[in-house]
C-alpha positions, -999 to +999 in steps of 0.1 A: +000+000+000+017+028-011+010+068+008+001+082-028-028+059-034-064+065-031-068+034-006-047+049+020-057+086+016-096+076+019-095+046+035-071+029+058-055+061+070-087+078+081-095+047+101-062+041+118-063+076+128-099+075+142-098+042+158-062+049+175-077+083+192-110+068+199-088+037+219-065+065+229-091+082+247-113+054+267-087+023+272-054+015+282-024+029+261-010-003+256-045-007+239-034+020+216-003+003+209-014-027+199-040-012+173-007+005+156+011-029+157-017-044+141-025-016+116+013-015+103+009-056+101-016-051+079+002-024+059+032-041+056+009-075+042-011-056+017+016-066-011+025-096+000+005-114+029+033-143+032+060-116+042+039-105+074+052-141+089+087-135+080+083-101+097+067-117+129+095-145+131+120-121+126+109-097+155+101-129+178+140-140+172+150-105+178+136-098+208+144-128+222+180-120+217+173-086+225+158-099+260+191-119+269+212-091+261+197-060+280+191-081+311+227-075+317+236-112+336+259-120+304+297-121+307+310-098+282+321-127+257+287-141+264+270-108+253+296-110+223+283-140+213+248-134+219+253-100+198+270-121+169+244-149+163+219-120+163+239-100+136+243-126+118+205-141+116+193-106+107+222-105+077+212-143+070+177-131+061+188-101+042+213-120+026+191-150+015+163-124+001+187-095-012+220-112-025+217-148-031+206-145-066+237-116-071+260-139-055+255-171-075+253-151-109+286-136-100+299-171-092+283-185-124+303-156-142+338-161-124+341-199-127+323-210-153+293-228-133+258-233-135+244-231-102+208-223-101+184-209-077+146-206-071+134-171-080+127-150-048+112-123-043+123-096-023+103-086+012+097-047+010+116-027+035+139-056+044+171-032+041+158-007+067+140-027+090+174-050+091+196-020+100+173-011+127+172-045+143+212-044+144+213-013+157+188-021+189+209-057+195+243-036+194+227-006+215+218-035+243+250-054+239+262-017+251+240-016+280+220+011+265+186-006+264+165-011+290+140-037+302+116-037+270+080-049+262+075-073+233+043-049+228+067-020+223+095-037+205+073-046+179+058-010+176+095+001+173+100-024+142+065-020+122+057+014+128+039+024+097+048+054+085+086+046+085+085+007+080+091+004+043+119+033+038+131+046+071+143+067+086+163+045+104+154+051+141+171+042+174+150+025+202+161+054+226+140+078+204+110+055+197+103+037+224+097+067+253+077+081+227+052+051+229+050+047+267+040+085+271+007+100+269+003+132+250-020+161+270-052+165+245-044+198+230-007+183+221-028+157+196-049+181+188-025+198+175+000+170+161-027+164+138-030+192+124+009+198+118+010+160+108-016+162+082-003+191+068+031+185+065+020+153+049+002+167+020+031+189+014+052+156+012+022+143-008+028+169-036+064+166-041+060+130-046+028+133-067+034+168-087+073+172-092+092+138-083+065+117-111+067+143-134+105+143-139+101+108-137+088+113-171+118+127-186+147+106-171+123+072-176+123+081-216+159+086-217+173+058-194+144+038-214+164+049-249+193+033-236+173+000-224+160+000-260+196-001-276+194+039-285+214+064-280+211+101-270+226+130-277+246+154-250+213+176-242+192+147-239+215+130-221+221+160-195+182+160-196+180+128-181+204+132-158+192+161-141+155+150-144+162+120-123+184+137-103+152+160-093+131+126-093+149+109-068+152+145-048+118+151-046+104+111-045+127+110-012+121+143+000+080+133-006+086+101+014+104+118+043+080+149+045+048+119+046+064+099+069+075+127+100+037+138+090+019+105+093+038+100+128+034+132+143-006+126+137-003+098+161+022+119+183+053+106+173+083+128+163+109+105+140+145+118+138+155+144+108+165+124+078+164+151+050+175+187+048+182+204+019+210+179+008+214+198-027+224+228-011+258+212+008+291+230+000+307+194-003+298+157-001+304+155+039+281+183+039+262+164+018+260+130+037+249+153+066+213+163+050+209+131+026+193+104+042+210+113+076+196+085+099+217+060+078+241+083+080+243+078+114+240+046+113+273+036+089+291+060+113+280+043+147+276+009+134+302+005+115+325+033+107+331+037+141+338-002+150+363-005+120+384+024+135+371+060+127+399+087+122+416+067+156+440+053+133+460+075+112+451+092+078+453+063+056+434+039+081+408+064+082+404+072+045+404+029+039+374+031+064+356+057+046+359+037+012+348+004+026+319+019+047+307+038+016+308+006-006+294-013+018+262+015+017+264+015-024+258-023-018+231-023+008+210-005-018+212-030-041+223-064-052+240-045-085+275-038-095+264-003-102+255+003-064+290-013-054+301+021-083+279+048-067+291+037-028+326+039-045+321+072-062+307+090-028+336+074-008+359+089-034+345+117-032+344+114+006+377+114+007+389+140-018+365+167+002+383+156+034+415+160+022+407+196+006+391+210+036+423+203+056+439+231+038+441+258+060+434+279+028+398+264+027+393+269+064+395+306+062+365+330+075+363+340+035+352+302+023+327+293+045+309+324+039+313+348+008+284+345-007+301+337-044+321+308-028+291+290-017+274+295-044+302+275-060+306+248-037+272+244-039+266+240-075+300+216-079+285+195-053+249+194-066+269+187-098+290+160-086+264+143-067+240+144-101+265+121-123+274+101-090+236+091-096+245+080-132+248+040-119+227+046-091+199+049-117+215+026-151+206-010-149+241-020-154+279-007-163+271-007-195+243+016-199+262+039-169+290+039-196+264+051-225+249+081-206+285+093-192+296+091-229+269+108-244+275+138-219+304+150-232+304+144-269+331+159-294+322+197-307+303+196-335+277+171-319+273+192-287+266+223-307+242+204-329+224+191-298+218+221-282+206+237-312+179+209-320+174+214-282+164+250-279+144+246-308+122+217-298+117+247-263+109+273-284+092+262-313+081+224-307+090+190-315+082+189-351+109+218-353+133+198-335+127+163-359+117+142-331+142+150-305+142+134-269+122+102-279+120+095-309+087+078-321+097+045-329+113+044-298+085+056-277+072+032-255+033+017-254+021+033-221+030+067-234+000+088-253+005+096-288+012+137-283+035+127-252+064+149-267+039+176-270+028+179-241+058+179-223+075+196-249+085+227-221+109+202-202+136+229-200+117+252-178+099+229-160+132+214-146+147+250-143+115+260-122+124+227-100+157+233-094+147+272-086+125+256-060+151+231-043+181+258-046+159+291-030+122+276-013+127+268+025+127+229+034+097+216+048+120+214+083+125+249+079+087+261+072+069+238+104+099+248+128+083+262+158+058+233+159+091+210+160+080+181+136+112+162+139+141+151+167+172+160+162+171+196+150+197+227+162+181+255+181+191+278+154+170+255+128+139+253+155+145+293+154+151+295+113+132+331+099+111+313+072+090+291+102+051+294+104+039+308+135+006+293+128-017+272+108-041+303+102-058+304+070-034+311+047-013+281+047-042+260+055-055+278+019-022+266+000-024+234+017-057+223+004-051+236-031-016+213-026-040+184-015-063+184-045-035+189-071-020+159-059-053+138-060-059+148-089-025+137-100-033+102-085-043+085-113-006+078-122+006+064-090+043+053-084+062+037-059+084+055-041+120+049-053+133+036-017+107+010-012+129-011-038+159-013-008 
């Protein structure tokens, strides 16, 4: 079930909400709880029924563990081992579902074998809700988890709004949250916030994210077709789904800290303008930050941090970020982009240790951010090059069609500004051509999204100037982990008076409107 469908908007949300306040109200709170538990069960089994049993098993086997280990009677090699056979049944699980069928091709390809297995098929969310159930076994191998219900341990895991794509969230943030009872007014008023910042992440998703997914889908689906493109067709692309996966993440995130602040619970920050970082770190530090956090705690940190020397630390950056490029996928091309960013990782590091680039002058003239802010945008867009291809090879075709020889270019962005300005007949067929257009598309799709120039330049106006969604809700604190100068940032709300509440319900229809053509969010495939 997916938050931009007409099932959840009408139907399953409305009731959760209604039957959680009404049970809220007149019965016990654990009451309460288990209605969410039971609610985000039947979420998470809407796809695939089967998978709610491997999701039961797997928190059963968890907490268990989890039990033996925050009870605190272990030795510490006892609790060693206890933490180890729980690591590596979660990563047996992911492993089986996510990798087995990567692994044996890649065997098949090194030695010359045939070994086959059964198609599966993999259980939505599996990546995220693994990392969180390593992160709660490691956190009480550290003695920094209390006595636990099994009530609350399984809210933690299947909470709804962040089940299928994060964020990532730590027991210490979740957990409290459940066992405390919000004053009236507070809900009240989360509601409001929550609904509202929902249909905000509701239109990116539905308005900007699927309508760039128009444009890089018809070039990446040039390539799958055997074409070619040209360089401004190619930069196009790029930059179309660069904005897609922007705006489809950026959607998820705003729906998901909505969704739970309705029921009156704040998740952690996970997305802050990460397009406007002066430099990967910055980067890494707004884009998808709870995992983030969690290859710095979890494993970064383990391996030996900066604790070791230069070169010790830069060899943990690389293995951590390839490591990440693979837990998105079971693709050589993730292994690519996890090497890229760790490249990249490393390269920023080693600049910003020039005392030069430390100066007053760099981190604010207004010219030299600007700079470092469209080289990292930049940087970060062809880093998504294999992040989006299907394989190497079709990475290698878009990187080579970026930066054709002179002629070509010219000729491209000729045929380019005249398919903006005077229409596709002008421009003979440029983008898609029709015999490569694909069945699902409408006869006059170039002409109808013959404007693609401006309607990506208005996007990227948006994400480069327009205040994050963090930023405009502020003083009504939608999220944990925010600075006091962000909970203090000049563009906040003060309140939801008419105005917004005006722009928020032309948002709301414009999206379900827009419904018709629903799409999976781009994380649920991790």
């Amino acid at each position: 079930m997916l938050f931009n469908s007409y099932i959840f908007v009408f139907a399953f949300l409305p009731v959760v909400l209604v039957v959680y306040n009404l049970v809220r109200k007149h019965a016990k709170r654990t009451w309460a709880i288990g209605w969410l538990v039971l609610a985000s069960l039947f979420y998470y089994g809407w796809w695939k029924p089967q998978f709610v049993i491997l999701l039961l098993v797997s928190i059963s086997v968890n907490a268990i563990f989890g039990k033996i280990l925050c009870q605190g009677r272990l030795s510490r090699t006892a609790s060693r081992g206890v933490l180890v056979a729980g690591i590596f049944f979660n990563l047996g699980v992911l492993g089986y579902f996510k990798y087995a069928g990567f692994f044996t091709e890649n065997v098949n390809t090194m030695f010359g074998t045939s070994f086959t297995i059964p198609q599966i098929i993999l259980p939505i969310g599996i990546s995220f809700i693994t990392f969180q159930k390593i992160a709660f076994l490691v956190d009480a191998h550290r003695g920094l988890v209390r006595n636990f219900s099994l009530q609350n341990y399984a809210l933690f895991v299947t909470f709804f709004p962040q089940l299928i794509a994060g964020p990532i969230v730590h027991h210490g943030e979740m957990i409290p949250q459940f066992e405390r009872r919000s004053p009236e007014d507070a809900f009240s008023s989360n509601i409001a916030v929550g609904l509202s910042i929902f249909c905000v992440g509701l239109f990116k998703k539905v308005v900007v994210a699927d309508t760039c997914a128009v444009y890089a889908d018809a070039g990446y689906g040039i390539l799958k077709a055997g074409g070619s493109l040209d360089m401004a067709s190619a930069w196009m692309t790029i930059l179309a789904f660069s904005f897609q996966l922007y705006y489809d993440f950026s959607g998820y995130s705003d729906m998901a800290v909505g969704l739970a602040l309705s029921f009156g619970i704040r998740l952690p920050v996970n997305f802050y303008s990460p397009y406007r970082a002066t430099g990967i770190v910055d980067f890494w530090k707004r884009w998808h930050i709870t995992l983030s956090r969690f290859l710095r705690d979890y494993l970064y940190i383990p391996l030996g941090g900066n604790r070791r020397g230069a070169l010790r630390r830069y060899v943990n950056v690389a293995t951590v970020m390839l490591l990440g490029g693979l837990w998105h996928g079971a693709n050589w091309t993730f292994v690519a982009w996890g090497g890229i960013h760790g490249a990249m990782l490393i390269v920023n590091q080693l600049w910003t240790r020039r005392t030069m680039f430390r100066s007053s002058y760099f981190s604010t003239a207004a010219g030299a951010r600007a700079v470092s802010v469209l080289l990292t945008f930049l940087a970060v867009t062809l880093a998504w090059i294999p992040f989006r291809a299907e394989n190497i090879d079709q990475a290698y075709k878009m990187f080579s069609a970026l930066a054709p020889d002179p002629i070509s270019a010219y000729e491209s962005i000729v045929k380019f500004l005249r398919w903006q300005i005077l229409g596709v007949n002008a421009a003979e067929g440029w983008f898609l051509p029709r015999e490569l257009w694909p069945n699902k598309l409408p006869p006059d799709f170039l002409t109808m999204y013959r404007p693609a120039g401006l309607a990506l330049l208005g996007v990227a106006l948006a994400t480069f100037t327009f205040p994050n969604t963090n930023q405009i809700f502020a003083k009504f604190e939608p999220v944990l982990g925010l600075t006091e100068a962000q909970l203090h940032d000049r563009h906040a709300i003060s309140r939801l008076d008419w105005k917004p509440a005006l722009l928020l319900s032309a948002m709301f229809v414009f999206s379900i409107l827009q419904l018709s053509r629903v799409s999976p969010f781009l994380y649920y495939q991790f």
